[in-house]
C-alpha positions as CSV (number, residue, x, y, z in Angstrom):
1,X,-23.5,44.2,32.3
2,X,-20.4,46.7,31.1
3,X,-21.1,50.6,30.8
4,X,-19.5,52.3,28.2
5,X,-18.0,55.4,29.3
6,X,-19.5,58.2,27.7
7,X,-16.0,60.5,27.9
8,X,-14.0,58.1,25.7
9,X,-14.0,59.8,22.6
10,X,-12.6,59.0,19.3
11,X,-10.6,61.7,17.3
12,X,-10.9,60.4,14.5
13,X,-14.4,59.9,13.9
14,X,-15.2,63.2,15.5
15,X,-13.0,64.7,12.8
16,X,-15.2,63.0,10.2
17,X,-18.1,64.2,11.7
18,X,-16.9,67.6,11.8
19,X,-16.2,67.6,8.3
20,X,-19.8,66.4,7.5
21,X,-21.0,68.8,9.2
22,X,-19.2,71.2,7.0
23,X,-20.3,69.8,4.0
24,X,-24.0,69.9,5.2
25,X,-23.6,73.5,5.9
26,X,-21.9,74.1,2.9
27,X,-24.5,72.3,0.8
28,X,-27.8,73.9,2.4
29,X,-26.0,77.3,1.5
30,X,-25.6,76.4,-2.3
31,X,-28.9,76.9,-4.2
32,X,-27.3,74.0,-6.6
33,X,-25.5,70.7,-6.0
34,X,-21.9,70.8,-5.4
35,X,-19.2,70.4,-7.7
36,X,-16.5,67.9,-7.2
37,X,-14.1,70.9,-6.8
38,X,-16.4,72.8,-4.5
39,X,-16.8,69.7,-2.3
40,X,-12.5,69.1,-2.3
41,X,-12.6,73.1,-1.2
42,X,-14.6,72.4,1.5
43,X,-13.1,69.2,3.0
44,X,-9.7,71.3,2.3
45,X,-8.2,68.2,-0.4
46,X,-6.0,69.3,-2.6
47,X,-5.1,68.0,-6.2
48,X,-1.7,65.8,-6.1
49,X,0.4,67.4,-8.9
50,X,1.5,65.7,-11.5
51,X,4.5,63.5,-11.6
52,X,5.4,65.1,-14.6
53,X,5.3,68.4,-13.4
């Protein structure tokens, strides 16, 4: 039977962990559910512009 090595780690989904985490904290702090904008803020998205702009 293999072990797995328990040092291999993978960027990516420790990233998305960390930004879970961030919105956990971020909800628990709000006394009311987060807004779609409040929830972008917090996983630092930012609206594309407009083509047209």
């Amino acid at each position: 039977m293999r072990k797995t090595d328990a040092r291999v780690q993978d960027p990516l989904v420790l990233d998305e962990i960390e930004l879970y985490g961030e919105l956990v904290i971020a909800a628990s702090a709000s006394e009311q559910r987060l807004s779609q904008a409040q929830i972008d803020e917090v996983l630092g998205v930012h609206p594309e512009t407009s083509a047209r702009d």
